[in-house]
Backbone as numpy.savetxt, mean C-alpha at the origin, in Angstrom:
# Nx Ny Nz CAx CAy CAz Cx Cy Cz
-3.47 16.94 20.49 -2.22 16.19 20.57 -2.16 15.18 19.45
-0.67 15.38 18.80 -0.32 13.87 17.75 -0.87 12.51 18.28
-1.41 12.01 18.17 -1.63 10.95 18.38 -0.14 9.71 18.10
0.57 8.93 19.01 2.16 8.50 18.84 1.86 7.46 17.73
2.88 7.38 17.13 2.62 6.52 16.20 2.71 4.92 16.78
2.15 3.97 16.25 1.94 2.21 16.68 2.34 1.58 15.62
2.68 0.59 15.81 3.31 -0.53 15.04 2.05 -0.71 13.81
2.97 -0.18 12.81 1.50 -0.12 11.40 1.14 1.28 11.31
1.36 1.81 12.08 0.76 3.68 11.36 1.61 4.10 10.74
1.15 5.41 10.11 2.40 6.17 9.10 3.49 6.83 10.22
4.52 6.60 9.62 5.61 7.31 10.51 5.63 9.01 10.33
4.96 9.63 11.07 4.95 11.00 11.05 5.45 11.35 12.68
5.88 10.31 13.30 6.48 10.68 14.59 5.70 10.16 15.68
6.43 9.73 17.07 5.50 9.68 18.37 5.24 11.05 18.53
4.17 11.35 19.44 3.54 12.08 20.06 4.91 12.64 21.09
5.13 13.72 22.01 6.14 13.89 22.49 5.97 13.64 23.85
5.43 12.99 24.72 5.22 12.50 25.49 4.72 10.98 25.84
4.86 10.51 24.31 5.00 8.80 24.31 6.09 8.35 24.54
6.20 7.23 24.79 7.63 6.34 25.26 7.13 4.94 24.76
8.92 4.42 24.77 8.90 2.93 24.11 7.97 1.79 25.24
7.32 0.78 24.57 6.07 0.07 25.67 7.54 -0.42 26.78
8.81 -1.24 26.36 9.75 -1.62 27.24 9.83 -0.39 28.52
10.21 1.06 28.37 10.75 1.83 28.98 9.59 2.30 29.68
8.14 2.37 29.60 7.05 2.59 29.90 6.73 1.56 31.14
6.87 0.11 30.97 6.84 -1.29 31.72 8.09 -0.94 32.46
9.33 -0.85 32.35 10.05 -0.45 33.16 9.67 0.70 34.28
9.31 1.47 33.93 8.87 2.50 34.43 7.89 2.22 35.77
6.79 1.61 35.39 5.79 1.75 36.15 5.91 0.65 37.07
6.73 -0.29 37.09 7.40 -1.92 37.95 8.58 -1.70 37.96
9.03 -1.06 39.19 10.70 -1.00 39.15 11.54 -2.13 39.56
10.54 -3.23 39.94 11.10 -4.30 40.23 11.56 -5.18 39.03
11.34 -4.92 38.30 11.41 -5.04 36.47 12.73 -4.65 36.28
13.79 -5.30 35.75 14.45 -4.41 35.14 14.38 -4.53 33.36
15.44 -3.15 33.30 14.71 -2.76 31.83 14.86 -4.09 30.34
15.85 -5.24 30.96 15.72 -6.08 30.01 15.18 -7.42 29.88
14.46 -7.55 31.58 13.15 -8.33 32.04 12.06 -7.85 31.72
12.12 -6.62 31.75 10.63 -5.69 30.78 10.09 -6.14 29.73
11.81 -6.14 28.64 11.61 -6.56 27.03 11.08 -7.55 27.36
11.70 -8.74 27.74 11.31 -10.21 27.57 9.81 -10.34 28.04
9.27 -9.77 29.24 7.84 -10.13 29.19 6.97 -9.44 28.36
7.78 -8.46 27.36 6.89 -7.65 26.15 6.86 -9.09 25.54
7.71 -9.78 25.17 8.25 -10.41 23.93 7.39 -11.82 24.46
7.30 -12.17 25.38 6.70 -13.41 26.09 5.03 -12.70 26.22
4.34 -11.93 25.24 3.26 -11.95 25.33 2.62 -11.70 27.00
3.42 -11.65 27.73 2.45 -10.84 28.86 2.11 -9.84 29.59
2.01 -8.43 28.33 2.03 -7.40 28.28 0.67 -6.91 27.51
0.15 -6.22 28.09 -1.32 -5.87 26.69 -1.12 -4.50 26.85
-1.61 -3.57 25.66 -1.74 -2.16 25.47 -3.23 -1.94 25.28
-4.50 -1.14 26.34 -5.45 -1.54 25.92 -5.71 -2.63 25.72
-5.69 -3.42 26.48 -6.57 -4.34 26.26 -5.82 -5.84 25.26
-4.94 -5.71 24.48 -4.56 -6.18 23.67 -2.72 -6.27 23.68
-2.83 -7.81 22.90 -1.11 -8.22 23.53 -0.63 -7.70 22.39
0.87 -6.94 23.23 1.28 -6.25 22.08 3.28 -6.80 22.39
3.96 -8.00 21.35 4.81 -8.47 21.71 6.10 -7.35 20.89
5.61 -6.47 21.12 7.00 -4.96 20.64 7.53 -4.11 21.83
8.75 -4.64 22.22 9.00 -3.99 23.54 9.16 -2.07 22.77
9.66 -2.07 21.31 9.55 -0.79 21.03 8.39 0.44 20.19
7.59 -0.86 20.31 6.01 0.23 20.44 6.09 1.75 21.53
6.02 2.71 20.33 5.39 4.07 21.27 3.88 3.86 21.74
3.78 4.43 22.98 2.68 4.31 23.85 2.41 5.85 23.96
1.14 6.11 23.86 0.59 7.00 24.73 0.60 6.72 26.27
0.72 7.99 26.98 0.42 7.95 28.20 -1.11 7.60 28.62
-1.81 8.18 27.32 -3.55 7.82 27.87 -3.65 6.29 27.87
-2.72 5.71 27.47 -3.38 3.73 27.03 -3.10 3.22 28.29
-4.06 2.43 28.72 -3.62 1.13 29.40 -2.55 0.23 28.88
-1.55 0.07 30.20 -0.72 -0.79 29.81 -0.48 -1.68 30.91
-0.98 -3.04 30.80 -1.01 -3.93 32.12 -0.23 -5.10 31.61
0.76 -5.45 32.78 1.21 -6.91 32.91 0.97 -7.95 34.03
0.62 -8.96 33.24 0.33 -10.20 34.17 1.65 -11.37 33.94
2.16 -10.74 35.02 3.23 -12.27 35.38 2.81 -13.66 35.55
1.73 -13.61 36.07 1.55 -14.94 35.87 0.67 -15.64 34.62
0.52 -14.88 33.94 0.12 -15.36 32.35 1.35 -16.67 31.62
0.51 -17.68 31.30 1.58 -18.66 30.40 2.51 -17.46 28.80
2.85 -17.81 28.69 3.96 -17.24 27.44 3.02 -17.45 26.33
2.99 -16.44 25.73 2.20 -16.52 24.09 2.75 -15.74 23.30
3.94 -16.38 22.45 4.49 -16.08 21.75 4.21 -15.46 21.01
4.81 -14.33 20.00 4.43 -13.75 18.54 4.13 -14.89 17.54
3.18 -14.37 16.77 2.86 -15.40 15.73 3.89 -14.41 14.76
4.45 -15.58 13.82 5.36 -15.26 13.14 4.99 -14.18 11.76
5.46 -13.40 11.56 5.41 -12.12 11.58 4.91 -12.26 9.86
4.48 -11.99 8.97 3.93 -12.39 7.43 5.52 -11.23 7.08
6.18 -12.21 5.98 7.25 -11.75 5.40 6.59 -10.53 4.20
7.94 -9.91 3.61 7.68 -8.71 2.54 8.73 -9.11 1.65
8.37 -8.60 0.48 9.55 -8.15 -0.68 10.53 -7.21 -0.88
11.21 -6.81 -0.36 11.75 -5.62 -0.84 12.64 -5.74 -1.87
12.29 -4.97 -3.12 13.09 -5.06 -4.58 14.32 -3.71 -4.72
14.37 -3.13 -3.69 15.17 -2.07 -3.55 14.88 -1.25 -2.51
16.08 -1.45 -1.69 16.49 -0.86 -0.27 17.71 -0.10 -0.44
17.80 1.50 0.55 19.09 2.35 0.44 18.42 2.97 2.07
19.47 4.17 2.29 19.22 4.90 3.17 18.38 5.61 3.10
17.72 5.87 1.55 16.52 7.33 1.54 14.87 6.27 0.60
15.08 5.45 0.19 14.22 4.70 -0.23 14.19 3.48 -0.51
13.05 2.95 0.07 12.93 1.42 0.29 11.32 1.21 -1.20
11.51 0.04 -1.32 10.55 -0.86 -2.75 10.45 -1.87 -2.82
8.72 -1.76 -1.99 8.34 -3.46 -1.54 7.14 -3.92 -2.33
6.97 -4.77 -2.82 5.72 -5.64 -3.53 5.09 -5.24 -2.45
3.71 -5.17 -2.94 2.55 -5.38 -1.94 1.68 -6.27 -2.84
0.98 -7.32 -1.44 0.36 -8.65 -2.48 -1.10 -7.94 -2.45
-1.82 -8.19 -3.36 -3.14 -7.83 -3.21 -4.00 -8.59 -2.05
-4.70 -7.79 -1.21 -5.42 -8.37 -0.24 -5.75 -7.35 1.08
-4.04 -6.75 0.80 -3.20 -6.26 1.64 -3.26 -4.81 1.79
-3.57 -3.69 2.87 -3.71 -2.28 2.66 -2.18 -1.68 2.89
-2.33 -0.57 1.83 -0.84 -0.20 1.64 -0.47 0.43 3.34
-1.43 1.38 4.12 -1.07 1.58 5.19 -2.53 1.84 5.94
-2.58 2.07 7.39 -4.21 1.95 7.76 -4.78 3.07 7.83
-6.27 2.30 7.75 -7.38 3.40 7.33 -7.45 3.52 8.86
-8.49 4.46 9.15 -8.80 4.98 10.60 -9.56 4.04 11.68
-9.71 2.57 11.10 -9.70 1.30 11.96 -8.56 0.60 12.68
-7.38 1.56 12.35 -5.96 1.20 13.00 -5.91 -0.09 12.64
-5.42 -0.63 11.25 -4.79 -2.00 10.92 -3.66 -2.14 11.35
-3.24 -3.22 12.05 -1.96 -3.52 12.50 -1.06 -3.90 11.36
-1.75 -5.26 10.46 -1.10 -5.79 9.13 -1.03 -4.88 8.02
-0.34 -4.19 7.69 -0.18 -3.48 6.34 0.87 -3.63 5.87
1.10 -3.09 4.77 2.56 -3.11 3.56 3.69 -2.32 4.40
3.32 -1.00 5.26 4.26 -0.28 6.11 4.17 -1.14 7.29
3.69 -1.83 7.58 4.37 -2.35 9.03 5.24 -3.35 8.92
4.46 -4.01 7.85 5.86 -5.62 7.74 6.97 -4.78 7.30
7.16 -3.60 6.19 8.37 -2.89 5.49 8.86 -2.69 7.17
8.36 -1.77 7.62 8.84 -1.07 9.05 9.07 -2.27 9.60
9.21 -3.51 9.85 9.41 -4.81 11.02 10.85 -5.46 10.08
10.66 -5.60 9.05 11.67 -6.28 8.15 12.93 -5.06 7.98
12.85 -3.60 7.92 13.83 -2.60 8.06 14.71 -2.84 9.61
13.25 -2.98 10.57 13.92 -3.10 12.04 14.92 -4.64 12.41
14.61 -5.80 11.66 15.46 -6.50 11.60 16.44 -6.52 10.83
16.76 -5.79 9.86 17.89 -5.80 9.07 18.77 -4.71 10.47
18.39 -3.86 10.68 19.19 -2.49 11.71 18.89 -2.76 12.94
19.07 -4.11 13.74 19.39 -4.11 14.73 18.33 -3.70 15.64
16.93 -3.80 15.30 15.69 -2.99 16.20 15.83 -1.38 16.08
16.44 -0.51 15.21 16.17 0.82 15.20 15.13 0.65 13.63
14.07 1.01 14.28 12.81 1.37 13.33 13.08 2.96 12.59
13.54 3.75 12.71 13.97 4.86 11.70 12.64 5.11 11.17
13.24 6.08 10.23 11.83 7.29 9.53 11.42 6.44 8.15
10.23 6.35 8.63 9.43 5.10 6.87 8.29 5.94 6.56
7.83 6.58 5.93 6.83 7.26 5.27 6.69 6.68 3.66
4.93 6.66 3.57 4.41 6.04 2.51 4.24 7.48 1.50
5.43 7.35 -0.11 4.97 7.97 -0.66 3.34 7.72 -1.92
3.05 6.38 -2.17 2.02 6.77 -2.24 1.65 5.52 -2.13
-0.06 4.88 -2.69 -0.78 3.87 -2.14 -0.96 3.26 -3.56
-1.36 1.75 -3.06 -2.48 0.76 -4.26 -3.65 0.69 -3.88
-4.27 0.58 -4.53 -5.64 -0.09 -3.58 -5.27 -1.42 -2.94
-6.61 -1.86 -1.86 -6.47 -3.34 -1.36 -5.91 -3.91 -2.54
-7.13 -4.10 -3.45 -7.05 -5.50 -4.47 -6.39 -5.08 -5.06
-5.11 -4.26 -5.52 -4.11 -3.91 -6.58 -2.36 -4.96 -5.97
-1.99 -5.89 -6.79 -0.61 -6.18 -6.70 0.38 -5.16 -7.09
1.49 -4.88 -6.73 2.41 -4.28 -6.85 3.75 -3.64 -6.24
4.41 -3.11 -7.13 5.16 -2.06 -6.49 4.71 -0.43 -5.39
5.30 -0.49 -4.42 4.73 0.86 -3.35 6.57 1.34 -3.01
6.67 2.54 -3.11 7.59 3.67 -2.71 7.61 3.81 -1.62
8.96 3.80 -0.46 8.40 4.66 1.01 9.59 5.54 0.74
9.67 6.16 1.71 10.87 7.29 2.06 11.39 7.23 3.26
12.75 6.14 2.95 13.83 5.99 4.67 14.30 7.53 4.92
14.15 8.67 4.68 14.80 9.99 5.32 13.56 11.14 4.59
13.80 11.96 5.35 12.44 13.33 5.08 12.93 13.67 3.76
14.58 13.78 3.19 14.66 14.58 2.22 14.41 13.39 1.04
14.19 12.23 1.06 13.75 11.22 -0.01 12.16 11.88 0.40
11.17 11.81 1.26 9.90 12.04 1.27 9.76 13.53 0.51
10.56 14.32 0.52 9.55 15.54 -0.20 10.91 15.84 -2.04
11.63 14.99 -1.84 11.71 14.20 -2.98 10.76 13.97 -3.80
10.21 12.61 -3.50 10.04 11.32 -3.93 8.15 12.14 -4.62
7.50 12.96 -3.09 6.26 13.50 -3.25 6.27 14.54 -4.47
7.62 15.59 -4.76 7.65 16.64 -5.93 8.05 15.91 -7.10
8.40 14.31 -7.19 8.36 13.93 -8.20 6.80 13.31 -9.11
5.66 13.09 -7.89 4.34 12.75 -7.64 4.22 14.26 -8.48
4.14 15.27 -7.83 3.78 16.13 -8.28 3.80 16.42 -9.81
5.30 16.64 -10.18 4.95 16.97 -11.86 5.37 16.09 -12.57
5.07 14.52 -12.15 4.45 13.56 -12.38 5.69 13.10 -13.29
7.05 12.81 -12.61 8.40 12.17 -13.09 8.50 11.26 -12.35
7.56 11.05 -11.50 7.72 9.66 -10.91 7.02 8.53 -11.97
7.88 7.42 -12.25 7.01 6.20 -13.51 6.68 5.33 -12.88
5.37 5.00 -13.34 4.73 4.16 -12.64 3.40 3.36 -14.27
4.05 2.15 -14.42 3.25 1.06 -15.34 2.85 0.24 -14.55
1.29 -0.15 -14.77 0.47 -1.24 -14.78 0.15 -2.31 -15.55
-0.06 -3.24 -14.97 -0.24 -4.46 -16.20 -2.04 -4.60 -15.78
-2.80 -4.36 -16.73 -4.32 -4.82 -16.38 -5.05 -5.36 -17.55
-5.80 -5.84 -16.98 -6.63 -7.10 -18.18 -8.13 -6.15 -17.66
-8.98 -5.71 -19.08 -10.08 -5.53 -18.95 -11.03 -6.06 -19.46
-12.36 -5.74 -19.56 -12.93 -6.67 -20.10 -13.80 -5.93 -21.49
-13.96 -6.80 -22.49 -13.94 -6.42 -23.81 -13.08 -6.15 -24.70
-13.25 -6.17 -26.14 -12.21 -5.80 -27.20 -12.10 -4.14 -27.62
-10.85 -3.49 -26.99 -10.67 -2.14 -26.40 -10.26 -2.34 -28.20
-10.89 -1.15 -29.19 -10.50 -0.73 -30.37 -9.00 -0.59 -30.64
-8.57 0.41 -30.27 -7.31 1.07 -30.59 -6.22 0.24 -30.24
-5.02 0.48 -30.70 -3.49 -0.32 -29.94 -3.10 0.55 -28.92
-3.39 1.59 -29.02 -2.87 2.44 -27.75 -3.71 4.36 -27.75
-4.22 4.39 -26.52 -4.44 5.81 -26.84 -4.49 6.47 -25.26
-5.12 7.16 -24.59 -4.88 8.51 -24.01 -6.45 8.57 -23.27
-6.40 8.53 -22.21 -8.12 9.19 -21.53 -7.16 10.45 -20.71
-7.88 11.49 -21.20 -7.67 12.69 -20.53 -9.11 13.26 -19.95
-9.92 12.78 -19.31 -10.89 12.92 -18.62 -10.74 13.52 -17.35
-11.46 14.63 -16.72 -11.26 14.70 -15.48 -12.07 14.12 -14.15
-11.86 13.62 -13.26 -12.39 13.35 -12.25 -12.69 13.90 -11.19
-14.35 13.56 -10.74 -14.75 14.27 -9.48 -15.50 13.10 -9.19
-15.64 13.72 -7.56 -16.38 12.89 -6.60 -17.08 13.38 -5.89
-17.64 13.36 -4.95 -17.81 13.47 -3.57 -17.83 13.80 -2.38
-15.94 12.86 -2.16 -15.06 13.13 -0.49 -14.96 11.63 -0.25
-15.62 10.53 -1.13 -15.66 9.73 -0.46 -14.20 8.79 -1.42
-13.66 7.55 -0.70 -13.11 6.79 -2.16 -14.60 5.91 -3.01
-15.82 6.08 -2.54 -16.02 4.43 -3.65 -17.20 5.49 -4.43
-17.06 6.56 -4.32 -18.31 7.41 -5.31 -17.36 8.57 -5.81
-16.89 8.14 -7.07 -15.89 9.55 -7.89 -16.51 8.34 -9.18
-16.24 9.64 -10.20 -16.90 9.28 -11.43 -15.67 10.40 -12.94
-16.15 10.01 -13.86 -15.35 11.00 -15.29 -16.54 12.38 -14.83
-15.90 13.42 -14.88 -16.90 15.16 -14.66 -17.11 14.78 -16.44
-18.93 15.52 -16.20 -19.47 15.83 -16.88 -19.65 17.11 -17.83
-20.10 17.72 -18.65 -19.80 18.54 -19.60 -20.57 19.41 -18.15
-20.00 20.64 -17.76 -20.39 21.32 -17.13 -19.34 21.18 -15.49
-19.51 20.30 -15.26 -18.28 19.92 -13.97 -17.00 20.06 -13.52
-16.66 20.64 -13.12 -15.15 21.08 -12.73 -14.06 19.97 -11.79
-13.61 18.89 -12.26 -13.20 17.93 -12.07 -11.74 17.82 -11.78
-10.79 17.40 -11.32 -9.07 17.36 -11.16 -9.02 16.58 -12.17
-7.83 17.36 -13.06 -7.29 16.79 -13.98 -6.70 15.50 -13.87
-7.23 14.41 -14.98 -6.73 13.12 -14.87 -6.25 12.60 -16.35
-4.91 12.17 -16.34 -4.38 11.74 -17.71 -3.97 10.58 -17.69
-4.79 9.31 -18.68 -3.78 7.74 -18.67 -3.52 7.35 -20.02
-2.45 6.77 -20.20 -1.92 6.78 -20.64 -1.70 4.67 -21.04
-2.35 4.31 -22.03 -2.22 2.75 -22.64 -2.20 2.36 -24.01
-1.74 1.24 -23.88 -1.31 0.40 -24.98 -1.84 -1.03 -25.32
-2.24 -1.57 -25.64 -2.55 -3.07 -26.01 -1.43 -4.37 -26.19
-1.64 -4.97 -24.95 -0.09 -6.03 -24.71 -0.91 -7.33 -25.70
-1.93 -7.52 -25.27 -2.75 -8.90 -25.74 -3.80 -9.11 -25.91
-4.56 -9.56 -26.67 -6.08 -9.22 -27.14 -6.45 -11.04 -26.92
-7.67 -11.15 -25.94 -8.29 -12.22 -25.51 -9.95 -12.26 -26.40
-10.64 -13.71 -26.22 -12.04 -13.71 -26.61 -12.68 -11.92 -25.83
-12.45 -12.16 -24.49 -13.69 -11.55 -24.18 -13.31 -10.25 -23.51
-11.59 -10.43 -23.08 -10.91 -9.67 -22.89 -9.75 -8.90 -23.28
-8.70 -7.80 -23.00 -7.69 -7.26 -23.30 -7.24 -6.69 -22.24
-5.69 -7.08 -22.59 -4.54 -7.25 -21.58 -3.87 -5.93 -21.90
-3.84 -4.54 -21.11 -2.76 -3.43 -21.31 -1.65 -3.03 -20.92
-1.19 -2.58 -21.27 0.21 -1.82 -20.53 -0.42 -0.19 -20.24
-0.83 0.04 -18.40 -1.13 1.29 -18.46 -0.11 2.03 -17.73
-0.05 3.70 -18.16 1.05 4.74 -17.41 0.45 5.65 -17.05
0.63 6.38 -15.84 -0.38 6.98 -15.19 0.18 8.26 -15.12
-0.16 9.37 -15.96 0.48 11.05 -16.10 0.54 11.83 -15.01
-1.04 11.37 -14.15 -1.47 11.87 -12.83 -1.94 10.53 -11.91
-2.00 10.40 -10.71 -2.31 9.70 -9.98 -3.69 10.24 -8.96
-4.79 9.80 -9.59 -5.74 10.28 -8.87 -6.11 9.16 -8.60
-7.23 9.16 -6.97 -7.18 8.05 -6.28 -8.15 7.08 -7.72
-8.79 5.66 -8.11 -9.03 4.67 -8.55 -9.09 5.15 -10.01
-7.83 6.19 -10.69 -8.06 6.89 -12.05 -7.61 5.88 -12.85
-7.32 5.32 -13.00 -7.34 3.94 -13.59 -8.91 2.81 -14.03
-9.36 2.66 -12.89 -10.51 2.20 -12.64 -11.87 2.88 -13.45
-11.23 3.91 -12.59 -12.36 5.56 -13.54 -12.81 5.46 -15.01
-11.39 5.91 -15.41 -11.58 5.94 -16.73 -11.43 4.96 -17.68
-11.07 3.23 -17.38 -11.45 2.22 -18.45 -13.39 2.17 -18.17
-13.78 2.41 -17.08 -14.83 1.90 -16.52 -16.04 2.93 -17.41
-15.42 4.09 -17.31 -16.22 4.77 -17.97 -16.12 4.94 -19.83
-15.11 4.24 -20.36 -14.76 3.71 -21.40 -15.64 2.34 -22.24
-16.62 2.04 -21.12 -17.21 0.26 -21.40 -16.79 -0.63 -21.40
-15.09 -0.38 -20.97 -14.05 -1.69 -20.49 -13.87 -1.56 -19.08
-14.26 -2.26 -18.16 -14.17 -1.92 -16.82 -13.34 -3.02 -16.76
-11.90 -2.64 -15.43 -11.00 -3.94 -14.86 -11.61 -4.98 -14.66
-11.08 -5.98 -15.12 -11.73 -7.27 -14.24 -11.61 -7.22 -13.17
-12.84 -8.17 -12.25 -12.55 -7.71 -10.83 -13.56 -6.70 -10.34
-13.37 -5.35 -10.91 -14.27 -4.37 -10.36 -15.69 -4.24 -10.17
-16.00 -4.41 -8.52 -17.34 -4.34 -8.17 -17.70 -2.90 -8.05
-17.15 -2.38 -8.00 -17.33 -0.79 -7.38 -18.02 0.06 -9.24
-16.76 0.18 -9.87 -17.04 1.25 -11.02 -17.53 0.21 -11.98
-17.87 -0.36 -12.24 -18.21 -1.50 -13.09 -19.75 -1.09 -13.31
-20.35 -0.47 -14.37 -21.51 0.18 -14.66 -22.53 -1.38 -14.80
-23.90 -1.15 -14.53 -24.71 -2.03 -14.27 -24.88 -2.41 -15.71
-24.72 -1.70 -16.06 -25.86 -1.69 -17.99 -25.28 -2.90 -18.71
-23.79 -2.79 -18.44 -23.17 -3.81 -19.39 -23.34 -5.53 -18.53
-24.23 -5.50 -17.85 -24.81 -6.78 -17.19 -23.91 -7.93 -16.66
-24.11 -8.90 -16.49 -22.99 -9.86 -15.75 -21.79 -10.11 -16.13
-20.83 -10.07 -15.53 -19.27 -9.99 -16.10 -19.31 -11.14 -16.96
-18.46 -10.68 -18.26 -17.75 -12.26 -19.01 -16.77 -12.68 -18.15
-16.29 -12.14 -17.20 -15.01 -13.08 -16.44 -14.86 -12.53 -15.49
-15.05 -13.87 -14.28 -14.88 -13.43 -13.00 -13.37 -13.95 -12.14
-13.21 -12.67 -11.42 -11.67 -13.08 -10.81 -11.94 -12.03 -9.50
-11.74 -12.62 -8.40 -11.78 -13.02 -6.68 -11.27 -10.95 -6.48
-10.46 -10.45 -7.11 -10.04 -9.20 -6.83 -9.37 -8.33 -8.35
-9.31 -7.02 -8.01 -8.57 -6.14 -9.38 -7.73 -6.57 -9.94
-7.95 -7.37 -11.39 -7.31 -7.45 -12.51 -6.21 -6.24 -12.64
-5.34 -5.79 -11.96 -4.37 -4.62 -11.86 -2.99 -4.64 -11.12
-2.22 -4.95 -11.74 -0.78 -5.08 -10.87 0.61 -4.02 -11.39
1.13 -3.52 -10.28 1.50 -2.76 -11.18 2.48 -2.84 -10.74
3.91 -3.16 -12.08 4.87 -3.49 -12.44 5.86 -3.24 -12.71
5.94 -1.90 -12.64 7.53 -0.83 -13.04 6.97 0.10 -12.15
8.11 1.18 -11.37 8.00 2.01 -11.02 9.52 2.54 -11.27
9.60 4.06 -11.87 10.88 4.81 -11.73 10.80 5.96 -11.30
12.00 6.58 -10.62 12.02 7.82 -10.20 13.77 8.35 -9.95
13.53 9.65 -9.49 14.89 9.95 -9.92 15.34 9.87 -7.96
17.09 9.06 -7.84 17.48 9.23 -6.42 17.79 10.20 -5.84
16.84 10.45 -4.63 16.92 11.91 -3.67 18.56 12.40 -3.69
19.15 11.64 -3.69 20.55 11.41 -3.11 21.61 11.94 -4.31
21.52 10.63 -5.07 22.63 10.40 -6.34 21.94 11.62 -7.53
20.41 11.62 -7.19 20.19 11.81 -8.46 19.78 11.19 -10.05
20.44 9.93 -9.82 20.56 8.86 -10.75 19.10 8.63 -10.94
18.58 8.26 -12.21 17.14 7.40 -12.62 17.55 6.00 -11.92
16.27 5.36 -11.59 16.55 4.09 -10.94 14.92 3.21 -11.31
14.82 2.51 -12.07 13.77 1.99 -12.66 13.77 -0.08 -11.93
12.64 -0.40 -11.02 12.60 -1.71 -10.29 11.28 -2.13 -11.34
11.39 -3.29 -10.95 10.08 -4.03 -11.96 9.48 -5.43 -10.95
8.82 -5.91 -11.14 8.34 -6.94 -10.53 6.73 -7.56 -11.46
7.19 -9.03 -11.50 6.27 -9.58 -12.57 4.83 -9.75 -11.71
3.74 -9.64 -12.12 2.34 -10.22 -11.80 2.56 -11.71 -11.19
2.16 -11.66 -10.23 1.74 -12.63 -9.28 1.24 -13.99 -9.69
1.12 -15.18 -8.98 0.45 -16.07 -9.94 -1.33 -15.85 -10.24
-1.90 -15.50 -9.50 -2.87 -15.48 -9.38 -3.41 -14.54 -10.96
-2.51 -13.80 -11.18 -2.70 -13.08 -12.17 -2.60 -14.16 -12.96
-1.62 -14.41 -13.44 -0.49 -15.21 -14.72 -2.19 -16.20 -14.84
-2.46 -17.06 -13.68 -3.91 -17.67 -13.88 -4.69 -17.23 -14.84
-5.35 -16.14 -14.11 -6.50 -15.32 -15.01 -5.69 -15.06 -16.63
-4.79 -14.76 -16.56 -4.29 -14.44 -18.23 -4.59 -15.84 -19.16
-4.37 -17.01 -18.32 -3.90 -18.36 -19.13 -5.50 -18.59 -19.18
-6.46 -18.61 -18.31 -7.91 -18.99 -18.38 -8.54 -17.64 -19.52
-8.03 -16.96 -20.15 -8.29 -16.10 -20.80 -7.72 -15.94 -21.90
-6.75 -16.86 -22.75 -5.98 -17.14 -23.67 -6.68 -18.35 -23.62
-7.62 -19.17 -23.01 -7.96 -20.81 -23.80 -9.51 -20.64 -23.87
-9.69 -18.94 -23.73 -11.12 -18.69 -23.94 -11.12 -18.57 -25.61
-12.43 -19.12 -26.56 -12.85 -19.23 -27.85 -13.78 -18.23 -27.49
């Protein structure tokens, strides 16, 4: 069985025998009615498993515990962490995601992600109808940026065949570390791994690797570092990371691909030196090119200025 979707999972649908937590609480206390239900969802004295869940329109499995205590004091929602959205329609929504933040959850069921606040901030603009939100693709945690969803199925296999032969645009702004030669050139390296995300590497002469193409330029040249403009041909998961890292310029930031040899960082910064700043693609709908942008964060703009008064 689907497992129903929860406040924060990918929208691929409830399960067909889940129901809203309100209509579920109604259900099982008929002395309840169905808009005394909401309110003690909303007044925190409702738990799902174990845990308060203040969404009277959370899908529930039938397998979850769902208990209310009336006589519990009121414990309000803590107020909900706001989002960006730089472009909203009926078939696609375009929200900053701050670095820190997972684009949607790993199999620890995160409640806080980039799709749930998008999905909570959609449901308050429309009146509490949560509608179809699917993530077309991801950042890492520590990456700032622009993320794609798909408000209707025909923007999702859209938005994914533009992923595919790679007409979806997508620029990064990243600062690495060292003086990168060239003004602009090309890693066409392929990548393999594993299965896992934190062990993939450039394939070796002999290795049969998924094709990976990036695509940079040189925005600003620092003491110890350089600032790029990168474009990504293919999107393989940390191919970015990959291939400066295996270049002898690894992102600032990076604990993971950051090779031992080249010894203690010249510059340290709290998460990935990587934000990424343009995204274009063509509308499911109109058809039309539609190109959003969004500047680097402060935290970035920081690291750039402590790296321009480096001698």
């Amino acid at each position: 069985m689907t497992p129903p979707r929860r406040r924060g999972e990918p929208s691929s649908g409830p399960a067909p025998d889940a129901e809203r937590l309100a209509r579920r609480l109604h259900r099982e206390h008929p002395e309840l009615t169905f808009t005394r239900a909401k309110r003690e969802i909303e007044a925190g004295r409702v738990s799902v498993d174990g845990q308060v869940d203040h969404d009277p329109g959370t899908w529930v499995d039938p397998r979850v515990q769902v208990a209310w205590n009336p006589d519990a004091p009121p414990r309000p929602r803590a107020r909900a962490p706001t989002v960006e959205l730089v472009h909203e329609d009926d078939d696609v929504v375009v929200a900053v995601k701050p670095a820190g933040l997972l684009t949607q959850p790993t199999p620890e069921r995160e409640k806080d992600t980039l799709l749930s606040r998008v999905s909570l901030a959609l449901a308050r603009k429309r009146g509490g109808d949560r509608g179809f939100l699917a993530v077309v693709h991801r950042l890492d945690r520590e990456t700032s940026g622009l993320v794609a969803f798909a408000a209707s199925r025909r923007a999702l296999e859209s938005l994914q065949a533009q992923l595919e032969d790679h007409s979806l645009g997508r620029l990064y702004d990243a600062a690495v570390e060292g003086a990168v030669e060239d003004e602009r050139g090309v890693f066409d390296r392929a990548l393999i791994g594993d299965g896992t995300h934190r062990r993939r590497w450039v394939a070796g002469p002999g290795e049969r690797g998924k094709p990976a193409v990036t695509h940079w330029r040189v925005l600003q040249r620092f003491a110890t570092a350089t600032r790029l403009e990168v474009a990504l041909e293919t999107g393989r998961t940390h191919q970015i990371r990959i291939h400066f890292a295996a270049a002898g310029h690894p992102v600032i930031g990076d604990r993971v691909y950051r090779p031992r040899r080249l010894g203690p960082p010249p510059v340290t910064f709290p998460r990935l030196a990587l934000h990424a700043g343009e995204l274009s693609f063509e509308h499911p709908r109109s058809g039309r090119r539609i190109t959003v942008r969004t500047p680097p964060p402060p935290d970035y703009r920081t690291l750039l200025e402590r790296l321009a008064r480096r001698r």
